[in-house]
Each structure stands twice: as structure tokens, then as C-alpha cells.
C-alpha positions in Angstrom: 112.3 94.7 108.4 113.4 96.8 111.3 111.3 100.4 111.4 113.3 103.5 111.4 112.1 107.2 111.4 114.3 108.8 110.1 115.2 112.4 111.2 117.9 114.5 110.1 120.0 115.5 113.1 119.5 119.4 113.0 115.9 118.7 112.9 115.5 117.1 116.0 114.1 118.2 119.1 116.5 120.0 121.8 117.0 118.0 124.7 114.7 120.1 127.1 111.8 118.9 124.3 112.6 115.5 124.1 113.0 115.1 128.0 109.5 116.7 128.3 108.2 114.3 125.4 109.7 111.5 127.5 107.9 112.4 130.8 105.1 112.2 128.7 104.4 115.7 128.4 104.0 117.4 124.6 105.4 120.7 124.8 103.9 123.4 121.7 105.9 123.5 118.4 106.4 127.2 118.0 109.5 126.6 115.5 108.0 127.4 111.9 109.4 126.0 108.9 110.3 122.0 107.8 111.7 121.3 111.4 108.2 122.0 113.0 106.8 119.5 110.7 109.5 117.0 111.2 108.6 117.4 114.9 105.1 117.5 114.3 104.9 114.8 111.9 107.8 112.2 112.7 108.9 112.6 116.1 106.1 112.6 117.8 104.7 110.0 116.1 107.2 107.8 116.9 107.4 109.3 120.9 103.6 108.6 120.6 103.9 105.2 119.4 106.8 104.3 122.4 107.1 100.3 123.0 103.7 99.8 121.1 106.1 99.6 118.2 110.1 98.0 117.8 111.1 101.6 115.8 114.0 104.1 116.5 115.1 107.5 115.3 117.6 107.6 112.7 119.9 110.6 112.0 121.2 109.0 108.8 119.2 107.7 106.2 119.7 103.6 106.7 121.1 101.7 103.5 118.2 99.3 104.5 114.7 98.3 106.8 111.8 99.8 106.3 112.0 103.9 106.4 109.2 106.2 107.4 110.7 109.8 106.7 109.0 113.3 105.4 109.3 113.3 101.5 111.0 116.8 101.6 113.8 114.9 103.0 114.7 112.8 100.2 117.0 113.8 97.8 115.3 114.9 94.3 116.7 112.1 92.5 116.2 109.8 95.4 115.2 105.9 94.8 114.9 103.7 97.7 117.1 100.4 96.8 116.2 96.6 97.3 116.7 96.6 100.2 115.0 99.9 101.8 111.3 100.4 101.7 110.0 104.1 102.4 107.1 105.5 103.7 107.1 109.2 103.1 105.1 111.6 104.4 104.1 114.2 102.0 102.7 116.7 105.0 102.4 120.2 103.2 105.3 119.2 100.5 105.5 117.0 97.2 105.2 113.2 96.9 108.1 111.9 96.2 108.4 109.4 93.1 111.3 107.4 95.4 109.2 106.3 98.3 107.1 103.3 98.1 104.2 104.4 99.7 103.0 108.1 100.1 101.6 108.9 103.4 99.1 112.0 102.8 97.1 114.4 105.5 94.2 115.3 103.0 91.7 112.4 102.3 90.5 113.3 99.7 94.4 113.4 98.1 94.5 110.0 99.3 91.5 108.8 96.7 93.6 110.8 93.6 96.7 109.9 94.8 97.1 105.4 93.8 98.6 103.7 96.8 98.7 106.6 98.9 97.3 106.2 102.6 95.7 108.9 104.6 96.8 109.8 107.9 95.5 112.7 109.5 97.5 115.0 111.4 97.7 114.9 114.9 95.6 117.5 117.1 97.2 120.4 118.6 98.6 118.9 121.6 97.7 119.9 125.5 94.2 121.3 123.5 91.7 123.3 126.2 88.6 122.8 125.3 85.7 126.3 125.6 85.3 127.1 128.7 81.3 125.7 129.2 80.7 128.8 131.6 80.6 131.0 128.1 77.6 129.0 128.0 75.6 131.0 125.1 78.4 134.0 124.5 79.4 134.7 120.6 81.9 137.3 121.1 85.3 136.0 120.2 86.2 134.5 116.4 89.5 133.3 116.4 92.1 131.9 113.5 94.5 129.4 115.1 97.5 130.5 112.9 99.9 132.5 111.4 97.9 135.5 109.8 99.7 134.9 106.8 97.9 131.3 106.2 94.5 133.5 106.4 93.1 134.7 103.8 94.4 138.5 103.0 91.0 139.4 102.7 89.7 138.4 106.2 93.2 139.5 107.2 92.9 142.9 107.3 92.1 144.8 110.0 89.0 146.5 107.6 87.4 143.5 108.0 87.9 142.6 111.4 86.3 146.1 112.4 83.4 145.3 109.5 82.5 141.9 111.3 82.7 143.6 114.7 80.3 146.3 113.8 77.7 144.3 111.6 77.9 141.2 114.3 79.2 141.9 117.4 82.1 139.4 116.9 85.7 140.3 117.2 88.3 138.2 115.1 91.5 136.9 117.1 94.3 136.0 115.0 95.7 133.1 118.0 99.5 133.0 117.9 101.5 129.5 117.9 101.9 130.7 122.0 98.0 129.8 122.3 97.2 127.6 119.5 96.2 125.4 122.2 93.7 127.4 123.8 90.0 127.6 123.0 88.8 127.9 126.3 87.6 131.6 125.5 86.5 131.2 121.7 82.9 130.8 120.4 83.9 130.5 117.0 86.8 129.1 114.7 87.3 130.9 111.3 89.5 128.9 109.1 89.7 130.3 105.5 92.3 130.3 102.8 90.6 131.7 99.8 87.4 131.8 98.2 88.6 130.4 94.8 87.6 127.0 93.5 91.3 125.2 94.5 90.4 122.5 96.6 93.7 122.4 98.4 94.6 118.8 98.0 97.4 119.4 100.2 96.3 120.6 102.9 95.0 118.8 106.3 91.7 119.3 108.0 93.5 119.7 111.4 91.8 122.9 112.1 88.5 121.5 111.7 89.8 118.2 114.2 91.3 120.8 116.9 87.5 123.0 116.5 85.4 119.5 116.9 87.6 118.4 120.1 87.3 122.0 121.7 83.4 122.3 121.1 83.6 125.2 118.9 81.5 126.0 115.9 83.9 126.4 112.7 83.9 128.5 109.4 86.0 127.3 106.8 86.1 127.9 103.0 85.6 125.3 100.2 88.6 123.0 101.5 88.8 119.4 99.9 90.1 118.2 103.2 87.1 119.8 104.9 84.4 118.4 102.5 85.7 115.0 102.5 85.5 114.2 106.0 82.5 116.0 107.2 79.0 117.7 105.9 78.9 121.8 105.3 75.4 122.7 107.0 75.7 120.1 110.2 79.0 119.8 110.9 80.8 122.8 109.9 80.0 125.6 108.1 81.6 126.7 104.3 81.7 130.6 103.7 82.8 131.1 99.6 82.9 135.3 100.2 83.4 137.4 102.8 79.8 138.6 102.9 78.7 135.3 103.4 81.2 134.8 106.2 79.6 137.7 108.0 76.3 136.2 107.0 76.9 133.1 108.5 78.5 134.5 111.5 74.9 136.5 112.1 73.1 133.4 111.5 75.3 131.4 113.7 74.8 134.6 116.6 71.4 134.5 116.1 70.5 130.5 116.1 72.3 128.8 119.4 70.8 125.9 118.3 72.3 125.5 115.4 75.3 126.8 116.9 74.5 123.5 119.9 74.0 121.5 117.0 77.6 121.7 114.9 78.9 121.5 117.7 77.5 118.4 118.7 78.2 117.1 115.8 81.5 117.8 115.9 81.9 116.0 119.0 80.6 112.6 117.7 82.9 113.1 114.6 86.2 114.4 116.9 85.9 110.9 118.7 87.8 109.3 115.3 90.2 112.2 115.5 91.6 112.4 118.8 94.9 111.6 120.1 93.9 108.5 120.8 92.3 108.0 117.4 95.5 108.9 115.9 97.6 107.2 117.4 95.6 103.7 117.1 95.9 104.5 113.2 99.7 105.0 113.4 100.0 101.6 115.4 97.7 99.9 112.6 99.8 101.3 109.6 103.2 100.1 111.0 101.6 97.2 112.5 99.4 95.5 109.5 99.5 97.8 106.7 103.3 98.6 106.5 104.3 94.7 106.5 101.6 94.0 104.2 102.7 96.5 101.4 106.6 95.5 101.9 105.6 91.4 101.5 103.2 92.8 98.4 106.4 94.6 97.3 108.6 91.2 97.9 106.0 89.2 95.5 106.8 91.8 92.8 109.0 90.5 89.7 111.5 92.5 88.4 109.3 94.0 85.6 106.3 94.9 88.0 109.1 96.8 89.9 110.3 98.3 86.8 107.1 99.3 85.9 106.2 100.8 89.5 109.0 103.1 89.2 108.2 104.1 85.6 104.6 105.0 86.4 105.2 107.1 89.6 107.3 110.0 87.4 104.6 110.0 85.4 101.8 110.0 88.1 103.1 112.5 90.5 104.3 114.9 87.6 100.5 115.2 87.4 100.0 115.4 91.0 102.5 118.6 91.2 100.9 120.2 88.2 97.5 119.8 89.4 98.1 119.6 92.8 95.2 122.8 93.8 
């Protein structure tokens, strides 16, 4: 089947992006909103991919092939036919009960979520690793998003000047201009609530982009975090925000424990890199795609029937219980 990624037309790039994409430069997605994850998720996965892979980008969704698209695409009643097999990335969205296969960003989604495949997200592109000359600084905490995404109560400018006086930190909230840049950060706060929800979907990315820049990270209890790496060595979970001061003065007052996440975090960044990514993408349209659509082939009518009846069911569970 031929591969298609298929990306609405008002979605896509403007030209000034996609000539920079095809120099083989990746220029920072500051748009918010589902055409930043289109961008983020689909096109540059297939710009990353190039001539590894025989795909093209689609404006129109193709009345066959094989289809890799972003589930909030699809229609709500959508059901790919006989002769269309869909791939669809669930990103921060819903499954979608249409698609064959669901492709989800949180791993641990992945084991609740039958037939799913985890793929992580990519890393922030052009990504400036800490400057080594900070050598043993902790001044600078930074969140690498919209303050929004952070947790209200770490938010508030009460408890950036409480962190500043009781550790000597100051807390950055990094805008999308400079999500790129930890080359003056000692530390990566990352937390979006101290409740029990284990965020099913919701990526590890910023505990990839921390690992890759050397930083030390703080995160919360984050399903995505926990599933791919050990709180105590590799990161470091906070569940209140006393204990994320706490830890911020144990962090100031050990560098080598501070040396020692963030070695860590090297060895594990090696499986999430660019590169890493990338090799994953190739594998999955390579090996794994073709092998689920001939698994699909060898299906009878029934078994079909039957897939189709149990997804509804399945992912109406997934939605309700999806924290």
C-alpha cells in the first residue's frame, strides 16, 4: 500500500517553513493549537523521514493506501473502508475507534491501550544544551511552556518569590521563542498537578528535552514520566509544593546528586534523540505498519466485524478513564 500523511491544507506549513524544513533546517513551532501538533507530529515526521521512506503529504483524506493522520482529524463517525488502513496519532486528543492502529506519546497508555504503539514525541528541535561554563551554578529553574500548562500553584508569582527566598533559585517560565534554549538553566520544573491522575495522555517530552540538555528535572507524579525512567536517579518527583522547594534545596545543596541525574539522563537521552526517533519512525512504517495491514488482510469478515465492535466499547473506556 502506498503511505500517505495526511494533512489538511490549512494546517500545513507556510512556504517560508517548509523551504527551511527542506534545507534541512527545523524552524520552532510557535503556532499553538491543533496546527502546531499537526506540524509537530505529522509533518515533520514525514520531512524527517525524506527518501528513507516512499510517503507523501496528502491534503485530502485518500479513498485508499495506508493513512497515517492525527486522530482529531477524522471525522467522529469516521471508519476507514477496505481499502484504507489508518494509523492515527492520538497526540494530546482521543483515540479514535476508526483507525486501525492508535499511535500514542505516553508509554504507559500504550500497555492500557490493546494494539496501540508508543511513539514518543520528537525533541524540541535546534535544542542548546547548558552551557558547561555554569559548571556548579543553581540559580535559574525554568518551565519550558505555556504558564498555563504549569501548575496554578507553582504559577503564581507567590511562589516564585517563596522559592527564590528559601533557595536562592529563580523560576523562569521559557516562552515557545526559547523553548529551545537551556544553555543558561540549572534546573527543569515540569509539574501539572499534585493529584493522583496519571496523565495517560500526556508525553514525557519534557523529561527527553531536560536529559538531552544535561539538566536536572522536577516533575510531578506523571505516568509518562514513571514509565520510562526511575524518580530518585533519573529525575526527581515533587507531589506538593513544599516538597518541590525541598527538593530544590536538596538538589542546591548535593552537586553530586545533581552530576548524578544528570548523568543519568544522558545515558537514557541516547534512546530519545532525534536520531532515536526517527530510527523508530522508519521501523514502524517500515516493518511494523506492513505487518499489521497483512495481519489485517488475514482477518475474516467476522474477526473484522468483531474488531470494529470492540474498539467503541474499548475506547469509551479509554475517554472516561483517560486521567
Amino acid at each position: 500500500m502506498k503511505l500517505h500523511f495526511y494533512i489538511p491544507e490549512h494546517h500545513l506549513p507556510s512556504k517560508e517553513r517548509h523551504s527551511e524544513w527542506e534545507k534541512g533546517r527545523i524552524p520552532p513551532l510557535l503556532e499553538g493549537g491543533k496546527s502546531a501538533s499537526v506540524q509537530a507530529w505529522l509533518f515533520q515526521t514525514w520531512a524527517e523521514l525524506g527518501d528513507s521512506i516512499d510517503s507523501s503529504v496528502v491534503t485530502e483524506l485518500p479513498p485508499s493506501g495506508a493513512i497515517i493522520t492525527l486522530s482529531n482529524l477524522l471525522a467522529e463517525g469516521f471508519r476507514a473502508s477496505s481499502s484504507q488502513f489508518v494509523a492515527a496519532v492520538v497526540a494530546d486528543f482521543l483515540p479514535h475507534p476508526g483507525a486501525h492502529i492508535q499511535i500514542v506519546q505516553n508509554a504507559a497508555h500504550a500497555q492500557r491501550l490493546r494494539g496501540s504503539v508508543f511513539m514518543p514525541h520528537w525533541p524540541q528541535p535546534n535544542l542548546i544544551e547548558r552551557n558547561a561554563l555554569r559548571k556548579d551554578r543553581f540559580e535559574r529553574a525554568a518551565f519550558f511552556g505555556d504558564r498555563s500548562n504549569l501548575l496554578p500553584e507553582l504559577a503564581n508569582p507567590k511562589f516564585e518569590s517563596h522559592l527564590e527566598s528559601e533557595t536562592g533559585v529563580r523560576l523562569e517560565i521559557r516562552g515557545a521563542d526559547r523553548w529551545h534554549d537551556y544553555s543558561d538553566i540549572d534546573l527543569v520544573l515540569a509539574i501539572r498537578d499534585f493529584s493522583k491522575a496519571r496523565h495517560l495522555h500526556k508525553p514525557a517530552t519534557k523529561l527527553y528535552n531536560a536529559w538531552l540538555a544535561g539538566v536536572p528535572f522536577i516533575g510531578g507524579g506523571d505516568s509518562a514520566y514513571a514509565a520510562e525512567a526511575r524518580a530518585g536517579s533519573d529525575y526527581l518527583a515533587a507531589h506538593s509544593a513544599e516538597e518541590c522547594i525541598q527538593l530544590v534545596k536538596k538538589l542546591r545543596d548535593n552537586p553530586v546528586l545533581r552530576d548524578s541525574i544528570v548523568k543519568s539522563g544522558k545515558k537514557k537521552s541516547a534512546a530519545r534523540s532525534r536520531d532515536a526517533v526517527r530510527k523508530m519512525w522508519g521501523d514502524f512504517c517500515s516493518a511494523t505498519l506492513p505487518e499489521r495491514i497483512k495481519q489485517w488482510e488475514r482477518k475474516s469478515p467476522l474477526e473484522k466485524y468483531l474488531f470494529w465492535a470492540a474498539q467503541k466499547g474499548r475506547f469509551f473506556i479509554d475517554r472516561k478513564f483517560r486521567s
